[in-house]
N, C-alpha and C positions, 0 to 999 in steps of 0.2 A: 124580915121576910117570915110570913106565918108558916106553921107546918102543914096551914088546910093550901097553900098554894101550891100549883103545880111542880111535879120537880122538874118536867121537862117544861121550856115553852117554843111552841112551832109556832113563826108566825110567817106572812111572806113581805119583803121587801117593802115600803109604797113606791118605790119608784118603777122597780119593775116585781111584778109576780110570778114573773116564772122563777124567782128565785126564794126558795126556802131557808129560813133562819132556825135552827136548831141552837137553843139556849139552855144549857145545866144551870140550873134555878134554885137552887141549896147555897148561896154567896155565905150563910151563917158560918158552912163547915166547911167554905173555901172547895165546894162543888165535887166533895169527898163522895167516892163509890160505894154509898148506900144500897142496899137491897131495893129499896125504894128510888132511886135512882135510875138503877141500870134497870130494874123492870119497865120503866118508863122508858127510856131512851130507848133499848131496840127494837121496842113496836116501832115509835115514832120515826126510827133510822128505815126500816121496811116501807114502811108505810108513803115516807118521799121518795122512796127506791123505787115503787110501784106506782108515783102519780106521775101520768104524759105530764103533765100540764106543768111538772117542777122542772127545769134545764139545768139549774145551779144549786148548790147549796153551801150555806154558809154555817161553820158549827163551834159555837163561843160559851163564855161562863158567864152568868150573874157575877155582878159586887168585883171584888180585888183580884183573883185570881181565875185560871181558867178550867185546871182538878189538880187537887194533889195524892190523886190515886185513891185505892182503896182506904176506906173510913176504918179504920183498925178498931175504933170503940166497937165497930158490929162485929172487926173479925176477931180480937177478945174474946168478944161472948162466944160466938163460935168456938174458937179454938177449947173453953173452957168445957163446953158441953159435948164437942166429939170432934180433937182434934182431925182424924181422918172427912169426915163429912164439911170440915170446915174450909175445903179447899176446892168442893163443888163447885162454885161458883164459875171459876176459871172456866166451866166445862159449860155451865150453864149460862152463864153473862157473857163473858169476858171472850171465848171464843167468837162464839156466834156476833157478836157488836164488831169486833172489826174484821169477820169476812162479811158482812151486811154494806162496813163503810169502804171497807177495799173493791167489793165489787159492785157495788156501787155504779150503773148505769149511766153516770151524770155527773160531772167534775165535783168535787167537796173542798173546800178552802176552810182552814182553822184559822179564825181570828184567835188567835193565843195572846190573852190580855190580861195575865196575872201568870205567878208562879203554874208551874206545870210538871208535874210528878209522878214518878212509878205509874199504873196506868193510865195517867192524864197524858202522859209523854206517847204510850202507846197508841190514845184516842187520835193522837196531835198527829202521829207519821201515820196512822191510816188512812187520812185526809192525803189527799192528793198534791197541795198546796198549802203553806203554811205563812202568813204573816205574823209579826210576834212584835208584841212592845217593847219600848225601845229600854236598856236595866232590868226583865225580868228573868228571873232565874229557873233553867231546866234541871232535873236532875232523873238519875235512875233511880235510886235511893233504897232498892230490893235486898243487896246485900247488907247492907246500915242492920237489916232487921231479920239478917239470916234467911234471905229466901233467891232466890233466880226469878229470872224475867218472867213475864207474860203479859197478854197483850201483842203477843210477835213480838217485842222488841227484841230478843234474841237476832231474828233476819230483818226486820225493819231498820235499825238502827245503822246492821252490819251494811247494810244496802244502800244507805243513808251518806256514810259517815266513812265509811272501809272498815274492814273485819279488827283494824290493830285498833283505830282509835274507838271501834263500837267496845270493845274486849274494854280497855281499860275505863270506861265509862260506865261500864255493867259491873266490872271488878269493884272500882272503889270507888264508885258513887258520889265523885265531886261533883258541886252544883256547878253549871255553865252557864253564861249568860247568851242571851239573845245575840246579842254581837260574833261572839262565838259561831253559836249557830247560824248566823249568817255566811261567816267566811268559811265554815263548813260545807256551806249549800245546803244546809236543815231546813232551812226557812226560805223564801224566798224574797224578804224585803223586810226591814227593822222601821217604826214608825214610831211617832208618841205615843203615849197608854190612850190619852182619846182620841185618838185617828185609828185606831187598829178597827174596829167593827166597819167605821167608813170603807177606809183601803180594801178592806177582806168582801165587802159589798161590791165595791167600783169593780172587782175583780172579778167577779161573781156575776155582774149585769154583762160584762163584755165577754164572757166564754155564757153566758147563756143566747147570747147573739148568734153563737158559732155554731158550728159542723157538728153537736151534740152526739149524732149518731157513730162518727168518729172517732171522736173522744173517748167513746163508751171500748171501741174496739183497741183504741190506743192504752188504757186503762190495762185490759185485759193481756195485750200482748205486753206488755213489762211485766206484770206478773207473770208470767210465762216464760218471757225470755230470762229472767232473775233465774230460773232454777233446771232449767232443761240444757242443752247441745245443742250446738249452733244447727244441724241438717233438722234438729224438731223447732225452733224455731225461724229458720226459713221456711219449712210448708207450714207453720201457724200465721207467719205472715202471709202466704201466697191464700190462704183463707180465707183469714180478714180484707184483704184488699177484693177479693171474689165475691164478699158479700155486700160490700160499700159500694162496689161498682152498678148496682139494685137501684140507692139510694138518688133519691130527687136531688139533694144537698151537691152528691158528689157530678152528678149527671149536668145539671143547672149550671154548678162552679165552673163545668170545663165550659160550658155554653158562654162564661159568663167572661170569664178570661179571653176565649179567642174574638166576643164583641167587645172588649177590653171596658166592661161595665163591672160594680165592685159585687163583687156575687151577696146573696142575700139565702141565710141557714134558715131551714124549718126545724130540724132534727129528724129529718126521711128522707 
């Protein structure tokens, strides 16, 4: 892969279009968090946040793996030129990319179709849904190299997985496999390495079908309910349910149910 090629590539679906593919396009360095990278990828993640016209999204690697985090040869050089400034990024990337993918308007599915690491891991659990090949290996991998999470994965993971097995996963950085994370509930389905981008499409076409505008609120009240008291997330529910009730989707569905016909989503 040349370095004049894109590092992101957006493409949509052929089967269906309303469904967005987001591809980390650097397979050379195993889809490593280049500055050139991540400047790429959170236009692109905004950008299908901000189009009616996407419902799904699907977000995978070039080549063998899917990221294995930050490219250390740039944070190296960083580090050597001004340890302090060389942690920026966090602040500048890495933040902003997964509250971009977490909230996220529109369901996100990771085809995880190669190893997945320190913030590859954190790209993976922003994603709403996750398919993964079947023998690939996750890890944390932060402390190996003397540093703590980021990416969320401090609360992503814990939320993921429970606070005891996220703790020991953050602690000592053993790789897990797919499988694993299956019977974790990290993933939601283990496939061959060439079925994962299929699956994570079929997946993708049929919640692009759906109640999008839903989704969008369902999305939003799990983050919500993850960190607040149950009396602030019941009137965050009674909200969301007050503003769906607007929507053609949710109005049609009930139309749709009581002439016992299979209701049909616009996302409004």
């Amino acid at each position: 892969m040349a370095d004049t090629d894109p590092a992101v590539l957006v493409t949509r679906d052929e089967t269906d279009k309303a469904v967005a593919v987001l591809t980390l396009n650097r397979p050379d360095r195993y889809n490593a968090m280049t500055v050139e990278l991540k400047e790429a990828l959170l236009p692109a993640v905004r950008e299908i946040a901000d189009d009616e016209s996407v419902r799904a999204v699907v977000i995978t690697g070039a080549g063998k793996a899917f990221c294995v985090g930050q490219d250390l040869g740039e944070h190296a050089t960083a580090l050597e030129k001004d340890a302090t400034s060389a942690f920026d990024t966090v602040a500048q990337h890495y933040n902003p990319l997964v509250l971009a993918l977490t909230g996220m308007p529109k369901p996100v599915i990771a085809a995880v179709n190669g190893p997945c690491v320190g913030a590859g891991l954190g790209i993976a659990l922003a994603a709403d849904l996750r398919v993964a090949a079947a023998g690939l290996k996750f890890a944390t991998a932060f402390t190996g190299i003397g540093l703590t999470a980021d990416t969320g994965l401090s609360a992503s993971l814990a939320h993921a997985v429970g606070v005891s097995r996220a703790t020991e996963l953050l602690l000592l950085g053993e790789p897990f496999s797919a499988e694993d994370a299956q019977a974790w509930g990290l993933v939601r389905s283990v496939v061959p390495r060439e079925e994962v981008v299929d699956a994570a499409l079929e997946l993708a076409r049929t919640m692009a079908s759906g109640p999008t505008a839903a989704y969008a609120e369902v999305k939003a009240a799990v983050r919500f309910g993850a960190v607040n008291e149950l009396p602030a997330v019941l009137e965050n529910e009674s909200d969301g349910q007050k503003r769906l009730a607007h929507t053609r989707d949710h109005q049609n569905a009930v139309a749709d149910f009581l002439a016992k016909r299979t209701p049909t989503f616009e996302g409004q």
